[in-house]
N, C-alpha and C positions, 0 to 999 in steps of 0.2 A: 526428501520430505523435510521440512515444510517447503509447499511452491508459491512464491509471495511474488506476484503481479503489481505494478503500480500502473494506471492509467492515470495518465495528467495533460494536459492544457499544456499544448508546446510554450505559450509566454511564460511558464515558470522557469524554464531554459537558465536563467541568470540568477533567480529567486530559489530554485530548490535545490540544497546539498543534498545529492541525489545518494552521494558515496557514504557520508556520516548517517541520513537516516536509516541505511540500508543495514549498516554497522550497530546501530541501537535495536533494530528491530529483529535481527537477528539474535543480539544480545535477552534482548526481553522474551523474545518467544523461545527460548532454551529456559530459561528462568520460569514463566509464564505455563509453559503446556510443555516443558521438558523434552524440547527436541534437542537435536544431536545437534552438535556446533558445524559439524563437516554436512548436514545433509538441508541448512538453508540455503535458499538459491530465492534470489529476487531476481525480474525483469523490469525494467522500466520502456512502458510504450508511450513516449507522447502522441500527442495526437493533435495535428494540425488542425484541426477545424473543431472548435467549441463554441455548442450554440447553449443559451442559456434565457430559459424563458423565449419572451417575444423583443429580446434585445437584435440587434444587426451582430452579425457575428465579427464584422469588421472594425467594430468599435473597441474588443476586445478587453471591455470592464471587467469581465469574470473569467475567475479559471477556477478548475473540476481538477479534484484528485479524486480517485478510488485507490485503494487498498483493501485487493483481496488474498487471503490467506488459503491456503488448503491443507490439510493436517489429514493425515492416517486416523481413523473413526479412535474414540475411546476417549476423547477429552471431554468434561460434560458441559454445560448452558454455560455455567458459571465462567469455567475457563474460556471459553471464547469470547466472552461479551467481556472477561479483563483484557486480554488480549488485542480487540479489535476496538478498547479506549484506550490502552497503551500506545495503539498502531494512530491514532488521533491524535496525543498528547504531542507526540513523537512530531509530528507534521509541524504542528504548531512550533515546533522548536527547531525544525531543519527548513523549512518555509520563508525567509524575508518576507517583512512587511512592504508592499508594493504598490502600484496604481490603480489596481484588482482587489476587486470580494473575490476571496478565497471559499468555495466552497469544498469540504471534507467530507467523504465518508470512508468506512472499513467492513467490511464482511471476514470471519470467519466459519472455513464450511470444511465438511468432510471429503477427503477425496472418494472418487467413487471407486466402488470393489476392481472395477479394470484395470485402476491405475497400477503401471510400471514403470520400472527404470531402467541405466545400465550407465556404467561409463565407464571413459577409456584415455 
């Protein structure tokens, strides 16, 4: 914990420092909602196919990030809503400006009571 997901638009490929923001966002949600430094773990899943509105997806004007967090229950409103515009600000500064609208979002949520781990 924390389990931090990035969905993005494979054309960010060359546009997003994938290693630095992953690096900041770790940094700020230790800072932020007091996680453990050893227990962030991001994934980054592009995803080939972004449709957006009623554009042709092959025109490929837009790319989608999401950035979703998941935290152990106990941080309240406040903390996630700094968190998940830190996880926005972040973007905007690991992001190049490019031939694409960039659109952004970030959720953070609780994980639910089943979650577990283990590692080896």
């Amino acid at each position: 914990m924390p389990q931090i997901i990035v969905d993005h638009s494979d054309i960010l490929e060359d546009a997003f420092d994938r290693e630095g923001f992953a690096r900041a966002l770790h940094e700020a949600t230790v800072e932020i909602a007091a996680a453990k430094p050893e227990g962030c773990k991001t994934q980054f899943r592009p995803s080939a196919c972004t449709v957006y509105g009623y554009e042709d997806p092959g025109a490929r004007g837009h790319a989608v990030v999401h950035v979703t967090i998941g935290l152990l229950p106990g941080r309240g409103d406040e903390t996630k809503a700094k968190l998940a515009e830190t996880a926005l600000e972040l973007l905007r500064r690991h992001v190049a400006d490019a031939a694409f609208t960039l659109h952004a979002s970030a959720e953070v949520r609780d994980l639910d009571p089943s979650y577990r781990t283990f590692a080896r």
